[in-house]
N, C-alpha and C positions, 0 to 999 in steps of 0.2 A: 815387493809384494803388492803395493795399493796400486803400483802400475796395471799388474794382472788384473787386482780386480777392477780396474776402471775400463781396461779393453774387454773383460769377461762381460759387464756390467752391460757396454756401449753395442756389443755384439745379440744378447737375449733378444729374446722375438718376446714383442709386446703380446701378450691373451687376453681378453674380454672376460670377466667373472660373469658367468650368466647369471648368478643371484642377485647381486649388486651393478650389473653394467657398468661395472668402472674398468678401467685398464692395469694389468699387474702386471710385474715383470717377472715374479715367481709363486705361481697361481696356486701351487701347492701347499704353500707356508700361509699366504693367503687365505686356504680355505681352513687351515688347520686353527688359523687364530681366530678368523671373522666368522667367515658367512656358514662355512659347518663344523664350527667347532663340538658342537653335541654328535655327530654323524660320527659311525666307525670310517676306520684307513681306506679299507675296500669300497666306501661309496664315495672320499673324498676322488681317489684314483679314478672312480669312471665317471665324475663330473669335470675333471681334468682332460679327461680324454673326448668327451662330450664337447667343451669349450673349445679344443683346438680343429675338432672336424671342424667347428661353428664357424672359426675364425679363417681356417682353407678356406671354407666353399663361400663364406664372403668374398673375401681376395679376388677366387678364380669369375665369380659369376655376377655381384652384387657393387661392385666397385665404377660402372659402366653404366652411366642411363642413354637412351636415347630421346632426341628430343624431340621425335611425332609422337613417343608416350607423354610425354611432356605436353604437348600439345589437348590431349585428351585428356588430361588430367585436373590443369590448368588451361581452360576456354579463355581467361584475360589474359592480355599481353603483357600488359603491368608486371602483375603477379608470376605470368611463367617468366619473364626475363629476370627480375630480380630472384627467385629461386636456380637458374642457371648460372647467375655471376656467384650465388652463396653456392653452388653446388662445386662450381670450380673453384671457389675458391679454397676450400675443405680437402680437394687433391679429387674429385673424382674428373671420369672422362664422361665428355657428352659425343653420340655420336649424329651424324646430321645436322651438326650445329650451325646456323643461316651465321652468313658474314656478319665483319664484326659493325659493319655499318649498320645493319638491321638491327644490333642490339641496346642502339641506343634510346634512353627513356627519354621523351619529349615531356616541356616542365610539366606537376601536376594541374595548373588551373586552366592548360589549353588542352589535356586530355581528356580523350571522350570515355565518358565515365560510363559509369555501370549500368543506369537508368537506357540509356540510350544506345545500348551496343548489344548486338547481337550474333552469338557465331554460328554458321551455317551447316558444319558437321554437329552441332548439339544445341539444338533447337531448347529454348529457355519457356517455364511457363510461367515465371515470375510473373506477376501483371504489373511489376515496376518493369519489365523490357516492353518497348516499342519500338516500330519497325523503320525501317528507316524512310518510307514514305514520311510517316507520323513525325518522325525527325527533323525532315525538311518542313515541313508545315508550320512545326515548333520554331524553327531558325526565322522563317520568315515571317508571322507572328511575333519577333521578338522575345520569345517564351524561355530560350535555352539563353541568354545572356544571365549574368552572374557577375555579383561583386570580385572583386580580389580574394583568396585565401586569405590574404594577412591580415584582413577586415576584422578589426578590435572585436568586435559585437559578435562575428563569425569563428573568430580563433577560440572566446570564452564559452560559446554555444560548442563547439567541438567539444571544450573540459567537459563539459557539463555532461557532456552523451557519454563520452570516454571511462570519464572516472565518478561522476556521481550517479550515474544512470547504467551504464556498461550498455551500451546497446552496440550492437554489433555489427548493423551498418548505417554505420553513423553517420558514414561520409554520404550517404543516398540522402538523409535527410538535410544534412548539409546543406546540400546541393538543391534541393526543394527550395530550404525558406532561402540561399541565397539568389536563385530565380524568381520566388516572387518580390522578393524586396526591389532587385532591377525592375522588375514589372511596374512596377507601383513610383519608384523613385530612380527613374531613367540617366538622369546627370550625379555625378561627382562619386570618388573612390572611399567614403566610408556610408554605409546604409544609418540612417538618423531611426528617431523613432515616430518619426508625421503620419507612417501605415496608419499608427490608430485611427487615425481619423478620417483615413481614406476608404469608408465601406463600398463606394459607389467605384472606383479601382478593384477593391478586391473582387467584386461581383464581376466585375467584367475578366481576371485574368482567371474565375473558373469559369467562365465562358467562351471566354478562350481558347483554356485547354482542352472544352465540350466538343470543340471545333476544329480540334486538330485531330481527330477521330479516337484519342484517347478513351482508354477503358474507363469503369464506374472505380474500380479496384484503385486506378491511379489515381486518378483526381480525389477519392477520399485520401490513399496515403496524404498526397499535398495539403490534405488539410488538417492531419494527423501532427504531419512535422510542423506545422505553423502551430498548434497549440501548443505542442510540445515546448515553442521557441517563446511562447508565452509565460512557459512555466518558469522558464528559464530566468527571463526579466526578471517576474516577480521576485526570483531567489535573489537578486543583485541588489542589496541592500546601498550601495553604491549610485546603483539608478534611482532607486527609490528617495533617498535624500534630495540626488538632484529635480527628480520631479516626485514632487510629495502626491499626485494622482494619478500614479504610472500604475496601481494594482486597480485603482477602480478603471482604470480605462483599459487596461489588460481583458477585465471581468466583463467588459461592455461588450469589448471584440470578441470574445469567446464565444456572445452568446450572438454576437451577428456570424462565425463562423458555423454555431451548431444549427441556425438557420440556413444557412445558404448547405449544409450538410444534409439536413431532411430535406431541401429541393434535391439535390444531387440524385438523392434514394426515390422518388416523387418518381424525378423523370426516368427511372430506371422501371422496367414490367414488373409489376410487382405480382400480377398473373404469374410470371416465370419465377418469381421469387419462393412464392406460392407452391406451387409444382415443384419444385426444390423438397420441398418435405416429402412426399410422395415417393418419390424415384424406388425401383426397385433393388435389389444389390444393397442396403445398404445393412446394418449389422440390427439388432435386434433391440428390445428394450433391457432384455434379459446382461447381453452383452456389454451394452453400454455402463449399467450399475453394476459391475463386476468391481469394481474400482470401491463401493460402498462395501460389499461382504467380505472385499480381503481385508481393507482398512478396520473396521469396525472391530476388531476384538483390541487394536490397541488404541482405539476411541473411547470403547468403553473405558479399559485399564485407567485411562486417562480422567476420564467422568468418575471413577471411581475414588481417585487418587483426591480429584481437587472438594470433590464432597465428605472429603474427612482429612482434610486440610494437609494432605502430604506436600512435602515439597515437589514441584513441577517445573521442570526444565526449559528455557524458551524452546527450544527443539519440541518438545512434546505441546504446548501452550501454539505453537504455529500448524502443527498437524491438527490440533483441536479445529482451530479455524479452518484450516483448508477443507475439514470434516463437512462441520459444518454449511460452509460454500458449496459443498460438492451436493450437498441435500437437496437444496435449492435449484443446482442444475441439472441434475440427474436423475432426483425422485422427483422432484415438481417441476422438473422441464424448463427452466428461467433461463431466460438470456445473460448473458454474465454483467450487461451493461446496465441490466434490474438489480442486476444483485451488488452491482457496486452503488446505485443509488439507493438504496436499501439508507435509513435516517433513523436516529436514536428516537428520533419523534417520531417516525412509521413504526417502531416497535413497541413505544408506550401507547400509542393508539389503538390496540391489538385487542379483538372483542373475541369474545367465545360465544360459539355457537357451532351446535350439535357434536357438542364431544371433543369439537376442533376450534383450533385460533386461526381468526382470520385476519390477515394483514394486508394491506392497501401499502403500494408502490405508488410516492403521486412525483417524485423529483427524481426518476431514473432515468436514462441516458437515452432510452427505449420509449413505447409506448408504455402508458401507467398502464397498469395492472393487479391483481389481488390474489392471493393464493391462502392456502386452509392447511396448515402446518398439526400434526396429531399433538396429542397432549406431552406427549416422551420427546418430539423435537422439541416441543416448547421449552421444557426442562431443557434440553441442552444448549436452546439458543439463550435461555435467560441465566445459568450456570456461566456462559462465556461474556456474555450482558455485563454481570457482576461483578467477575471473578480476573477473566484474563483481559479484558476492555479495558477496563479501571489502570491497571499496570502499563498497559500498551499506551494511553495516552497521558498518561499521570495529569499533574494538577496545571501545567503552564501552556500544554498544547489545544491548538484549536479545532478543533473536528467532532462533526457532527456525524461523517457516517457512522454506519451500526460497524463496520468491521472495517478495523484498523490496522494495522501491519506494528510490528515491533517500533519502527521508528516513530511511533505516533502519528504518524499520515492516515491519511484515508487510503483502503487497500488502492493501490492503480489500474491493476489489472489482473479479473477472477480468472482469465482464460489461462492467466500465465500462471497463478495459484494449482489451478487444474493440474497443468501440465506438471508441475513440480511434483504435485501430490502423487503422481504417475508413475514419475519418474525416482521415489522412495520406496516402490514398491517395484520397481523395474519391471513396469508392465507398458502397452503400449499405448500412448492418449489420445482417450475419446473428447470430442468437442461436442459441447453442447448440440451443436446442429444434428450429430447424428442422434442421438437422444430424442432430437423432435421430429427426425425424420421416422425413424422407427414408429415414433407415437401417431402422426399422420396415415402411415399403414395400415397400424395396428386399428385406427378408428376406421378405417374406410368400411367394414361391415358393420356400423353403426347404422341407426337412422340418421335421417339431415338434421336435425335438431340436438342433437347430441353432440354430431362432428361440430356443428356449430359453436357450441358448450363448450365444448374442449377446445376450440381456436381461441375463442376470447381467453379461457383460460390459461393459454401457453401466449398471450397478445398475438398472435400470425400478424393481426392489421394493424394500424396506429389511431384505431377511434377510445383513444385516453378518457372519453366524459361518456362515453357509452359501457365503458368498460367498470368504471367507477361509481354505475349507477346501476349495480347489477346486486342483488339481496344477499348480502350473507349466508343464509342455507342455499342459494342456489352456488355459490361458491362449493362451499362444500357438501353439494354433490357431485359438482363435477371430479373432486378432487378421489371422492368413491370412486366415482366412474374410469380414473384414469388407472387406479388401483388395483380393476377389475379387465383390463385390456391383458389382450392377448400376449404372450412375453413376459408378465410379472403377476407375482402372485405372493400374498400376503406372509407366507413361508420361505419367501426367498434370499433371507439372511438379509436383507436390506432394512428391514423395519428396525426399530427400538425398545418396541414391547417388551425387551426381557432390560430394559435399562437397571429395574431395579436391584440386580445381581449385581451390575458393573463393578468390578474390584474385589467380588467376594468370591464367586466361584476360580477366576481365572489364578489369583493368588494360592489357593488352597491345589487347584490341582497342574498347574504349570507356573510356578512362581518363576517371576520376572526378574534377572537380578541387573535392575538398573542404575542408575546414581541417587535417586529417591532411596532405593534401600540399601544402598551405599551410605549414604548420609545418615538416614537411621540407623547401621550398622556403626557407625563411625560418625557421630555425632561432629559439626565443626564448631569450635569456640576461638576465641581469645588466646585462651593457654594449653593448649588439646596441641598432642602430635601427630602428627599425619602416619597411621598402618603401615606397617611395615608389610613387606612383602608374602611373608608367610601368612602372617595374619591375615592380609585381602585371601591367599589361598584355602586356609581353613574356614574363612567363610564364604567358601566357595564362587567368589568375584576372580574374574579372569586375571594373567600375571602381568597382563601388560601396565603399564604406565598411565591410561589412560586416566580413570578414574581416580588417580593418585592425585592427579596433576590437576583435575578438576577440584577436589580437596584441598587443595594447597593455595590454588586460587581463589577461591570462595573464604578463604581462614584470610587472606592476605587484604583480600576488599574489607573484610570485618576489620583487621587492624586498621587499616587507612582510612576509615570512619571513624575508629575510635580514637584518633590520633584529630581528627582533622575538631571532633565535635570536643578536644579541651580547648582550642582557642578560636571562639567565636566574633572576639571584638577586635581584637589587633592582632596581627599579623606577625606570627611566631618566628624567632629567629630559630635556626641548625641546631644551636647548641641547646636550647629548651626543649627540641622534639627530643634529639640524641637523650637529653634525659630524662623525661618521661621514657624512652624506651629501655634505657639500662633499669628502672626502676621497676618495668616491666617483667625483666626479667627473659626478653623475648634472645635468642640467640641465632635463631632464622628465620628466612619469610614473612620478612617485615618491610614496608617501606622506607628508603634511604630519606633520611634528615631533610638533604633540599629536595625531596619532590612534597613530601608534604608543606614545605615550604612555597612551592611554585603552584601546589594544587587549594592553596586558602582562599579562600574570597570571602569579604567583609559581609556582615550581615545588614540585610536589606535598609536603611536609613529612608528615604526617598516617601515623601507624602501622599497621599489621596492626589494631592491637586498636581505633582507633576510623573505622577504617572502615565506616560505613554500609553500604553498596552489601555488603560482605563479609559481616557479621550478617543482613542482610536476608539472602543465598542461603544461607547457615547454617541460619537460622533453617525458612524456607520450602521448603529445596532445588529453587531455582530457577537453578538451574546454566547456563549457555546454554554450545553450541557446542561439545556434547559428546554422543557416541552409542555407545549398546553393540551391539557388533557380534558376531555367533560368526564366529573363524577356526577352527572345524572341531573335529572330533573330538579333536585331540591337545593345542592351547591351549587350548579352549574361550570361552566367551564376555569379550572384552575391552572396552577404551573406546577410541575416534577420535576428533580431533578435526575437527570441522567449520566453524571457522571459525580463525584466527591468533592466535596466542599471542604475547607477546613475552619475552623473558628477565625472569623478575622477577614477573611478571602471577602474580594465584594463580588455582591453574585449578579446583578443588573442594575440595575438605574429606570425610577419612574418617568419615562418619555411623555414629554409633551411641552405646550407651547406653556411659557410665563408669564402670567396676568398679574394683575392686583388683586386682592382677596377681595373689596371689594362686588367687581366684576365676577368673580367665581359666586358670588353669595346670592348675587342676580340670578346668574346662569341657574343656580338651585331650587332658587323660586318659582322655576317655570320647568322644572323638571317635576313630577309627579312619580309616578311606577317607572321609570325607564331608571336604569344603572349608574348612577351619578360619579363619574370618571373625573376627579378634581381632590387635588392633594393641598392642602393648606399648609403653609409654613412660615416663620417669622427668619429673614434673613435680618439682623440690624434691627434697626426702628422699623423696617419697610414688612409690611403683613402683606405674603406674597400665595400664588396660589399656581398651583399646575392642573392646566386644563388637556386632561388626554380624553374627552368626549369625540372628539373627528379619528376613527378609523376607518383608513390607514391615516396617518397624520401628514401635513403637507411636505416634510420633508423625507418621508419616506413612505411616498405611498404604494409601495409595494409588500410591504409588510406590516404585521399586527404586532404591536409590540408585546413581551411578556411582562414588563414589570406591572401595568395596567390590571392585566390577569390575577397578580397575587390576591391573597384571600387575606382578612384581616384578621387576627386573632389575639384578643387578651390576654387568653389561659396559658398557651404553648407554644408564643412566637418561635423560631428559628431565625429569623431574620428583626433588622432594625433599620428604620430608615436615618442615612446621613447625611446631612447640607454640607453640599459642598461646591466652589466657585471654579470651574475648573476653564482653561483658554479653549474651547471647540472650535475648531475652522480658524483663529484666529480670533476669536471674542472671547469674552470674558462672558460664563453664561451661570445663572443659579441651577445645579444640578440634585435631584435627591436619590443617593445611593440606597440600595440595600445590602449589609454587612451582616454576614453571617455571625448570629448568637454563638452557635457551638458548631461539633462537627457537623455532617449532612451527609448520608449516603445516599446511594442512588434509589430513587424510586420516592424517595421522601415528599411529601407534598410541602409548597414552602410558605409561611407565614407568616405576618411580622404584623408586630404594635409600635401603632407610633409614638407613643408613652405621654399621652396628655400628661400629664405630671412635666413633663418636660418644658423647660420654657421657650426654647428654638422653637417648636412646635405649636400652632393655636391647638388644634385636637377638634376644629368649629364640626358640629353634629357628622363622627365618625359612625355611625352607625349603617349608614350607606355602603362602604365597605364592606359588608355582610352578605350584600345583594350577590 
């Protein structure tokens, strides 16, 4: 008998389940247990009957490629040969298939790659293809030579695009910076890192490539993927130890690249650049902000939720922001490269006037610029300021722009945001350009004084100190004016004006049923069990698993906190978690003994004085989440902070040179009404004194420090000043911290007493501090 069944068995004709695409041997028992087991007999029978046409007319018709579709389908060689050896190998037939000599791959680093290949029945408009004149120009230039593949520095810049970046052709950029490195360092098989210092090399190999008749489009990539290769470095903590100024010299190049990049654009017509807005065919303003009136009802939902402290999902907390970004591109027309240099400090700088807040772009990627945001965005931009900022960069990360990404980075790129936003709503994305193109149209029946209005206002040109020297109401009128063009009109679901409803109308008459009211429906704790099935059902939450398993996870993070927050000082063996959890009572969906084992880490011990991270912004004054404001004529210019403090945390350090009290006591005597920038302090016997009277100060005269800025205060310090000795650069130097009294939220202005009382301290006539 197992004989029969094993010939029965080895004889059945394999079928495809078209539900599941897997392969069955008996599709009918198959469908009766798995994939339709709710379905009556009669529709199991003609999805049976269904699969096996399916599986014929495969057979007869689909089993056979030929390879001049092949051909068409796949333009690289690469790519259609290795698709041909996996196609055979799989059992299909290729018909036309070129001998088997033609199939061979030549190695990859003598292949002519992407950049450089073009095929002539499908013409490429990539502006990474050039031609093959361009080609030969490049070869005899030297331009197309290239380190090894296996090139250490080359192979970890791969990881980096591959898996920390996903970028998707990665090998193009690759093959960029490993071309300019040859350029720059012509002998030996690993690329060093000397480029930094070779700016007068890099200027010539993008002249170079000016000269091989290369497009504007290429020559920026090439210098896309070079900072890109920069970013990279920096991430290599490994480089960094071995050369402790690989990130300030990273930062130097950067900015001799973002120069040699506004030439690039210089020599390009900017006449035609110009006329680019213009063109006729392009879509509307109307059209473009389509992306704002479909999103917006669950923006509001969302503004609703975090203004009465709902819980809010990173998924929902990431569409807030894209929201927001989208504002800026599409109702105020901003280039994306403004709006990623958009600064925590450009937003507390933010003045009202007529009705509207006006904000100034002075550190974006573009020209500066300014724009007149209504009262209702302001609310949404300072609700996200607050609310999902704060989270996004917590208390250890450094970043100053205004809009951060989950990972706590500064966003990378608004264009890619755009498209995602787009792409959630499965609609089709608009780029900022079309947006100013429409609005260039749209103004052409203006007067010339007007279009002019509206250029500064969308930047068209790069005069940054003309732009920023333009009135605030005239700001915002243009911003009227642009609200009143042809294509958009104050009714057009695009505005905010009804923000004040957010949450209340849409709940009452289309209630949402998301994991917010999930969670409120099914509260998670500690000792709480996750709803049972029927349960999600009668309250009316879909059957699926989804939000189950979200609840289970969110209960599981809470154990493994409360688990990790009983042993703070030493380092819990197995069998101590194991019972704390039996005493718990917990009997699932808990963390196993050694992972909270593996996941402890010792509480912080480490002092003021060997604090890295604190030398480093000493050193550098790289201070984050901190902004100098003017409160007006009578205080004059102070510091905010802009991101959360905790008790304890040090927030800057008083910069400046160290004298003997003495000499500072001089220095006083001959100061009158001018702001007496000089901090007294008793280090030891030695009565010592910080003179930060010179800004910018000599060692970094590029910036205004903020500790200098703080305000003195008696009544309701925040802050305290600390001595402390710490190694900078390698010396041993007297520094005075400021260490936060209590907590500090954002927007707090920050103030500290030095506590004459105190003996470290002389306190010699603090009353100048007031100034």
């Amino acid at each position: 008998m197992d004989v029969r069944d094993q010939k029965r068995s080895a004889e059945r004709n394999i079928v495809y389940c078209l539900q599941c695409h897997k392969p069955q041997e008996n599709l009918p028992v198959h469908l009766a247990r798995v994939c339709m087991k709710k379905s009556t007999p009669e529709e199991r029978v003609q999805e049976v009957q269904k699969a096996k046409a399916s599986n014929r007319e495969w057979i007869r018709k689909n089993r056979t490629w030929n390879y001049n579709k092949l051909c068409e389908l796949l333009p690289d060689r690469r790519s259609r040969i290795t698709m041909v050896m996996e196609l055979l190998r799989r059992g299909f037939f290729i018909m036309n298939q070129p001998q088997e000599s033609d199939m061979v791959l030549e190695p990859e680093d003598n292949s002519v790659d992407a950049a450089t290949t073009t095929t002539p029945t499908t013409p490429s408009r990539d502006p990474q293809t050039v031609s093959p004149s361009v080609r030969t120009k490049m070869k005899k230039a030297g331009l197309h030579d290239k380190f090894p593949a296996q090139a250490k520095l080359l192979v970890g810049f791969k990881k980096y695009l591959t898996v920390s970046r996903r970028i998707p052709n990665w090998q193009q950029e690759v093959d960029n910076v490993s071309r300019f490195l040859r350029y720059v360092q012509p002998t030996g098989s690993e690329p060093s890192l000397d480029f930094l210092s070779k700016n007068k090399e890099t200027e010539d190999f993008l002249t170079a490539l000016k000269h091989t008749d290369l497009c504007t489009a290429t020559i920026l990539n090439y210098i896309k993927s070079i900072k890109r290769f920069l970013e990279y470095l920096t991430a290599r903590l490994d480089l960094r130890k071995r050369h402790p100024r690989l990130r300030t010299d990273c930062q130097s190049f950067t900015d001799i690249l973002n120069r040699l990049r506004k030439r690039v654009y210089k020599t390009h017509n900017d006449k035609t650049c110009d006329r680019r807005l213009f063109v006729d065919g392009a879509p509307c303003i109307k059209d473009c902000q389509t992306i704002l009136r479909v999103a917006k009802p669950d923006f509001l939902r969302i503004h609703g939720d975090l203004l009465m402290g709902k819980e809010v999902s990173n998924t929902e907390k990431t569409l807030y922001r894209y929201y927001c970004e989208a504002l800026l591109v599409f109702r105020h027309m901003q280039r994306p490269g403004a709006v990623e240099g958009l600064t925590d400090a450009d937003w507390v700088e933010r003045i009202s006037q007529g009705g509207r807040v006006v904000i100034g772009f002075r550190k974006g990627k573009t020209a500066s610029m300014q724009i007149a945001l209504t009262q209702e965005e302001e609310a949404c931009f300072q609700l996200y300021y607050k609310q999902i900022r704060p989270e996004n960069i917590g208390l250890k990360k450094f970043c100053q722009s205004f809009f951060a990404s989950s990972s706590g980075e500064a966003v990378y790129s608004v264009s890619q945001d755009m498209n995602r936003l787009h792409e959630m709503y499965k609609m089709a994305p608009f780029r900022s350009q079309n947006v100013r193109r429409a609005v260039g149209k749209a103004a052409q029946k203006l007067p010339a004084h007007q279009q002019e209005a509206i250029s500064h206002y969308l930047a068209y040109n790069s005069g940054a100190d003309q732009q920023l020297d333009r009135k605030p109401q005239d700001i915002v009128d243009v911003a009227i004016l642009l609200d009143s063009l042809e294509g958009t009109s104050s009714d057009d679901d695009t505005s905010l004006a009804d923000l004040s409803t957010a949450g209340i109308g849409t709940e009452q008459h289309a209630p949402r049923k998301d994991f917010s009211a999930f969670v409120a429906r099914f509260p998670v704790s500690l000792e709480g069990q996750p709803p049972t099935k029927k349960q999600r059902l009668d309250s009316g939450f879909p059957e699926d698993r989804v939000f189950y398993d979200r609840w289970r996870a969110a209960q599981y993070a809470q154990r493994e906190k409360y688990l990790l927050s009983h042993f703070t000082h030493r380092m819990p063996t197995a069998a101590k978690v194991a019972r704390l959890i039996a005493q718990e009572g917990w009997k699932a969906n808990y963390p196993k003994p050694e992972e909270i084992e593996r996941l402890w880490k010792p509480a912080p011990t480490g002092t003021i004085e060997t604090d890295e991270v604190i030398i480093k912004c000493v050193s550098e004054q790289t201070w984050t989440g901190l902004a100098i404001k003017d409160f007006g004529d009578e205080e004059g210019l102070g510091v905010v902070a802009t991101r959360p403090f905790s008790k304890g945390d040090i927030v800057c350090d008083y910069h400046g040179k160290v004298i003997r009290a003495a000499e500072g006591m001089a220095m006083m005597k001959g100061l009158h009404d001018e702001a007496k920038y000089l901090f007294f302090f008793k280090a030891g016997q030695r009565d010592l004194c910080i003179d930060a009277q010179n800004v910018p100060c000599d060692c970094h005269p590029n910036t205004d420090t903020v500790g200098r800025r703080i305000k003195y205060c008696s009544k309701s310090p925040n802050l305290e000043p600390v001595h402390s000795v710490l190694k900078v650069d390698g010396e041993d130097k007297y520094v005075i911290l400021f260490k936060a009294l209590q907590d500090i939220s954002i927007d707090t202005q920050l103030k500290f007493y030095s506590g004459v009382i105190i003996r470290s301290f002389l306190g010699l006539d603090l009353d100048w501090l007031n100034e």
